[in-house]
C-alpha positions as CSV (number, residue, x, y, z in Angstrom):
1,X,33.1,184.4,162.8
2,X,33.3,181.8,165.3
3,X,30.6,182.1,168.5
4,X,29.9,179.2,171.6
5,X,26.5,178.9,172.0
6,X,25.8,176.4,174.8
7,X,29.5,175.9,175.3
8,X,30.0,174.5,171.5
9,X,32.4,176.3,169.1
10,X,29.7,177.4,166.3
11,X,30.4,179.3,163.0
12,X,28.2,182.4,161.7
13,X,27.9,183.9,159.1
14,X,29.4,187.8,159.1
15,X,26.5,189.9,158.7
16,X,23.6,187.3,159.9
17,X,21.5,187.6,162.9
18,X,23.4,186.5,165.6
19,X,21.6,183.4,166.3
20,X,21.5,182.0,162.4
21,X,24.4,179.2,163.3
22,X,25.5,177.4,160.0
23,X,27.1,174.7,161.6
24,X,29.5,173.2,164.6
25,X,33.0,171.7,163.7
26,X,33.3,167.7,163.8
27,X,34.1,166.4,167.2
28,X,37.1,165.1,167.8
29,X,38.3,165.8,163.7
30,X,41.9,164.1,163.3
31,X,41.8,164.7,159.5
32,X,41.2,168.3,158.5
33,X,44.3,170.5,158.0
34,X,41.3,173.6,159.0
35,X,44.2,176.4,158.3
36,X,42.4,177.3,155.1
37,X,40.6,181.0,155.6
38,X,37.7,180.3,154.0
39,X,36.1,177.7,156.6
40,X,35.3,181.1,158.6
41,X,35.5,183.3,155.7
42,X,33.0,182.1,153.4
43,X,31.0,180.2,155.9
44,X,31.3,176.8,153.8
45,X,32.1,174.4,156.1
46,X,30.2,171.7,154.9
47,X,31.5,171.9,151.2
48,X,35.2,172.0,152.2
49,X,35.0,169.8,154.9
50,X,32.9,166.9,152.4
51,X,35.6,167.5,150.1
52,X,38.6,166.2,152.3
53,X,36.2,163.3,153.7
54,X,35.5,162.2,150.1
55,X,39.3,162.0,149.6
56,X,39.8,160.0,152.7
57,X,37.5,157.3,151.6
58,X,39.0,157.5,147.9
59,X,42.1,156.8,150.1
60,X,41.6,154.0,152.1
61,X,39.7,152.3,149.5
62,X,42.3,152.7,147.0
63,X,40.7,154.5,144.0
64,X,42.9,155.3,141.4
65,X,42.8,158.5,139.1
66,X,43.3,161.8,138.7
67,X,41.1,164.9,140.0
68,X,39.5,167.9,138.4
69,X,37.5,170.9,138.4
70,X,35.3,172.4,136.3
71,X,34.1,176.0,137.5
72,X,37.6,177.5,139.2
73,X,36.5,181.4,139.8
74,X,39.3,182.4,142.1
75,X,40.1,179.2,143.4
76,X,38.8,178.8,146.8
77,X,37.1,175.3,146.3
78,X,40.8,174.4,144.1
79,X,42.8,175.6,147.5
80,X,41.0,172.3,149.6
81,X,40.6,170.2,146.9
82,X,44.6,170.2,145.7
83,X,45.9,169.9,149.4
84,X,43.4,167.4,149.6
85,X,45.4,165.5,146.5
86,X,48.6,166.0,147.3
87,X,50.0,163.6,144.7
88,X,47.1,163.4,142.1
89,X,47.2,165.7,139.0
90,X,44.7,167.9,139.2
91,X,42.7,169.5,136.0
92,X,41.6,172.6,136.5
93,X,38.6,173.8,133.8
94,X,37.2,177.3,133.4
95,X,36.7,180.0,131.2
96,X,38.7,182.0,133.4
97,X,36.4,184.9,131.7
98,X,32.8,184.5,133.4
99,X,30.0,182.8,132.0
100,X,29.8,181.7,128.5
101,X,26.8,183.8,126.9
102,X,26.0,181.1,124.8
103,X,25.3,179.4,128.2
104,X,23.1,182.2,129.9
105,X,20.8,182.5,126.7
106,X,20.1,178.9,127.2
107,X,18.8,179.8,130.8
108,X,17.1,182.4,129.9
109,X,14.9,180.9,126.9
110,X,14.5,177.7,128.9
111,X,13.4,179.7,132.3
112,X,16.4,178.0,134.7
113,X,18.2,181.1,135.5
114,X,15.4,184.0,135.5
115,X,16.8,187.0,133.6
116,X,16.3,189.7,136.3
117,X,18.8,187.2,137.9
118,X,21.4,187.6,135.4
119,X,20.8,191.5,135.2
120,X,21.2,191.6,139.3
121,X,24.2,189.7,139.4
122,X,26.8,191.1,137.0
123,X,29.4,190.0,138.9
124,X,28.7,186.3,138.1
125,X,28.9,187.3,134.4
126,X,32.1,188.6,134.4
127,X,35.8,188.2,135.8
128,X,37.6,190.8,137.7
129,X,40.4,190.2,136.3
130,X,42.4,192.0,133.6
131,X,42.9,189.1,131.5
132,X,41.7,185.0,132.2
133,X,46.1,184.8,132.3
134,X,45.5,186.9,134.8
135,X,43.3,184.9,137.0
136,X,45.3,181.4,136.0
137,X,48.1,183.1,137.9
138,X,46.0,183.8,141.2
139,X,44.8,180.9,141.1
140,X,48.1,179.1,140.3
141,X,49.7,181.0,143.2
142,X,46.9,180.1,146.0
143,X,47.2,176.3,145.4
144,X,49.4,174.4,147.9
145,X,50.4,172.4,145.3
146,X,50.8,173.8,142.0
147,X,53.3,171.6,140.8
148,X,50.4,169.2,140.0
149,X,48.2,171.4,138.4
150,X,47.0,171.2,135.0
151,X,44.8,174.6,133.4
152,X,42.8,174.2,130.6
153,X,41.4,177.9,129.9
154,X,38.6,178.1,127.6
155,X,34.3,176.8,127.1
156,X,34.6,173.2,128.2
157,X,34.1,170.0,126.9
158,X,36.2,171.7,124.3
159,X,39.3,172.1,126.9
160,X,39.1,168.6,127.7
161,X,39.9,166.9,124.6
162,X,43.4,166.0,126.0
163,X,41.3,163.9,128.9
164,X,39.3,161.3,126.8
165,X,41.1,158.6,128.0
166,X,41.8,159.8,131.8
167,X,40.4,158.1,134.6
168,X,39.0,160.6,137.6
169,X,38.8,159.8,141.4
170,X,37.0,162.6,142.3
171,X,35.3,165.9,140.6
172,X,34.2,169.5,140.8
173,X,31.5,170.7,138.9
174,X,30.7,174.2,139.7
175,X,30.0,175.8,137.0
176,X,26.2,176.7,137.8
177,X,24.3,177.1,134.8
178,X,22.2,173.8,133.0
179,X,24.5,173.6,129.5
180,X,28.2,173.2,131.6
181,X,26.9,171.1,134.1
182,X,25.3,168.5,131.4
183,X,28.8,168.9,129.4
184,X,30.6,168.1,132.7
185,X,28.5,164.4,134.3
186,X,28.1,163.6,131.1
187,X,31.9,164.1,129.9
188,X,33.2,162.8,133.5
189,X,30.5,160.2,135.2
190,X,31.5,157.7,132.0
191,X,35.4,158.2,133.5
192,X,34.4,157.9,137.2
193,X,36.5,154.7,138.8
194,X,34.3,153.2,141.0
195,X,34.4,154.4,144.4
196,X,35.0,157.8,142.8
197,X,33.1,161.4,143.6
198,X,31.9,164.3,141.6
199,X,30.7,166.8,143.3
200,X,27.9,169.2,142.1
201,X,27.7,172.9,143.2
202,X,24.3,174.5,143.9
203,X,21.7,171.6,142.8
204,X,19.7,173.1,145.9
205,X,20.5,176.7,144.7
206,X,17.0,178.4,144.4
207,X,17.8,180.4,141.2
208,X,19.8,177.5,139.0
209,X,17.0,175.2,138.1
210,X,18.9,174.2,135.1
211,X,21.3,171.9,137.1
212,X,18.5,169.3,138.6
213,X,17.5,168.9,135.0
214,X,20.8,168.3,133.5
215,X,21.1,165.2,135.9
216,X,17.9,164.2,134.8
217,X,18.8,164.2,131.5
218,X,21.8,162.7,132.4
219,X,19.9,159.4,133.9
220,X,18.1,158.8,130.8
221,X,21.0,158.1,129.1
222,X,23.4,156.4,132.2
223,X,20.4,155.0,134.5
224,X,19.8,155.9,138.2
225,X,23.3,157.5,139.2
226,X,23.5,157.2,143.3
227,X,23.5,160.7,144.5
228,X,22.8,162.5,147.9
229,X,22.6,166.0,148.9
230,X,24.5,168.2,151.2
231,X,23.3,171.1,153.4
232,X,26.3,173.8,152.7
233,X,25.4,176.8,151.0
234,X,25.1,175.8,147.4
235,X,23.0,172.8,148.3
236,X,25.6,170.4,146.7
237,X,24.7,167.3,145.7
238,X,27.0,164.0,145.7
239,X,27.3,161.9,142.6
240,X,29.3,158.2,142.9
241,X,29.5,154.8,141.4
């Protein structure tokens, strides 16, 4: 919901105290489209708003390549990031069936993601959906443009063997657990143009410890990447060349 406080426009969370502000809009903001729901819905402002920021400068500074996604759920972050792209095409990766459990052993035995976690949050583990067809449709149908859309169901890297010799502008990772996110820099930071983004989902988060060592990892093998963090709600961090 939206509230003034001190005669700025500020958004809060539904449900919080009233005086836990997330954050204002940008002043005088000539780029964001700001139709999309889940600015006041989901409280991400931040995230989404970063996103169309990133593509501006990928823009201006003429970066070629496509864009992509790995960790689609029901496609809010896809919704900003494909109007953001209007004439890219745009890979979309998931399982499109919840978390690999390959992928949540390896938290568990390795203590990232604590099992009571895992036993608390169900939902995490498994889609709502019928079928992942199913949730490739929704998603399809949310996008603004879905003519540029490319979906590549199943446990990634092994969806992206038609990619090895793309080039990528700009990249979400959100697929939260230490296994995908290694598979993901270390499949798409060696195809990053210069000047290009990924962008990695919960590296602040509190309960995925897994993903601040899979960049670690990733270092040893690429050297220092230049990174910075972002205050939205995932604590997302900012990976470039």
């Amino acid at each position: 919901m939206a509230r003034h406080f001190g005669g700025e426009l500020v958004f809060v969370r539904k449900g919080y105290l009233e005086n836990n502000v997330v954050t204002q809009p940008m002043a005088y903001d000539i780029v964001s489209r700001n139709e999309y729901p889940a600015y006041r819905e989901q409280m991400d402002y931040v995230r989404y708003r970063t996103i169309e920021l990133l593509a501006e400068e990928i823009k201006r500074n003429h970066v070629g390549g496509d864009i992509a996604e790995a960790g689609v759920d029901y496609g809010d972050c896809s919704w900003v990031i494909n109007g953001s792209f209007p004439d890219r095409t745009f890979y979309l990766y998931d399982t499109f069936a919840g978390f690999d459990e390959r992928d949540v052993e390896t938290e568990k035995n390795n203590g990232f993601t604590s099992e009571a976690f895992f036993e608390s949050a169900n939902y995490f583990k498994r889609s709502s959906f019928r079928t992942a067809d199913d949730q490739v449709a929704y998603v399809r149908q949310r996008l603004p443009y879905p003519e540029k859309a490319v979906f590549r169901k199943g446990y990634f890297p092994e969806t992206a063997v038609s990619e090895t010799e793309k080039r990528f502008a700009f990249v979400s990772l959100d697929m939260d657990l230490y296994a995908p996110i290694l598979s993901g820099i270390d499949f798409f930071y060696p195809r990053l143009n210069r000047g290009g983004y990924i962008m990695i989902h919960d590296y602040n988060h509190s309960e995925f410890k897994g993903i601040k060592r899979a960049i670690e990892e990733c270092e040893e093998k690429f050297g220092v990447i230049p990174k910075f963090p972002l205050p939205d709600q995932g604590g997302t961090i900012v990976l470039t060349k």
